[in-house]
C-alpha positions in Angstrom: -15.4 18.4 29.8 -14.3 14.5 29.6 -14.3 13.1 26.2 -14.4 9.0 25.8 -13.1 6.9 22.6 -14.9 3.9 21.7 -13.2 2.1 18.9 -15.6 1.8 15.7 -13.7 0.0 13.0 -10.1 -0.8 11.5 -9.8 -0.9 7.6 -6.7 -1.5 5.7 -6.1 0.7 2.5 -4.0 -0.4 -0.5 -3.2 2.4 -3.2 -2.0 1.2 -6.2 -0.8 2.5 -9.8 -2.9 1.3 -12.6 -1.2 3.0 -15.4 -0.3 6.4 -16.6 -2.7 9.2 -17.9 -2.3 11.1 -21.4 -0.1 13.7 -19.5 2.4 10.7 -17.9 1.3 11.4 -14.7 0.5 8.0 -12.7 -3.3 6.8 -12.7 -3.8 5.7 -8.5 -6.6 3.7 -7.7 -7.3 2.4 -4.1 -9.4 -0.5 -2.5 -10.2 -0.5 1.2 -10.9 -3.7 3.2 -12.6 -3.8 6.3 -13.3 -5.4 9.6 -9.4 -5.4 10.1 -9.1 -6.7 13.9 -7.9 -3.6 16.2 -5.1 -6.0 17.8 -3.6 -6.8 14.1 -0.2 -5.7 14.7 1.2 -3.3 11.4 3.7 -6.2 10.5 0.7 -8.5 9.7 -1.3 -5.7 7.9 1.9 -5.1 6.0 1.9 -8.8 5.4 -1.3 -9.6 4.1 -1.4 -6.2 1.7 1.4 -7.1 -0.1 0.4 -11.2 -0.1 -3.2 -10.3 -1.8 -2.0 -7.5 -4.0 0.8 -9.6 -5.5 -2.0 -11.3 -7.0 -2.5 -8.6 -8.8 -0.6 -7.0 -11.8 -0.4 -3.6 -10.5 2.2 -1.9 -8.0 1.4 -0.8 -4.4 1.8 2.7 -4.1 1.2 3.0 0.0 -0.5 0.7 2.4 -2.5 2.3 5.0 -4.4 1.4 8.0 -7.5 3.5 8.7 -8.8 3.4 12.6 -12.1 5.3 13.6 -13.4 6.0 16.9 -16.7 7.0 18.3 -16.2 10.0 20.3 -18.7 10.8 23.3 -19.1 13.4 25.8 -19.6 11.9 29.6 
């Protein structure tokens, strides 16, 4: 049985650190964006993660980059 990948979509996810709960333990929130482009090389993911969540007051806690594919039997 051949199987075929077809790529679906690229999201990056940003996990940051809004805080600290009553018990100290750190309070992680996360906010994907979409439609990355499947040629973005990591470097420029990297890049524009940290760029738009320096806006923000909060600390990254992991940058991730999320590809799905579309899996059909021939």
């Amino acid at each position: 049985m051949s199987i075929n990948s077809t790529h679906a979509e690229t999201a990056m996810v940003v996990r940051y650190q809004t805080g600290l709960n009553a018990e100290g333990q750190p309070l992680i929130r996360q906010k994907s964006l979409a439609k990355v482009k499947e040629s973005a090389a990591l470097e420029d993911v990297y890049a524009v993660a940290t760029a738009l969540f320096s806006l923000l007051e909060y600390p990254i806690v992991e940058i991730r980059r999320n590809s799905s594919y579309i899996l059909t039997e021939e």
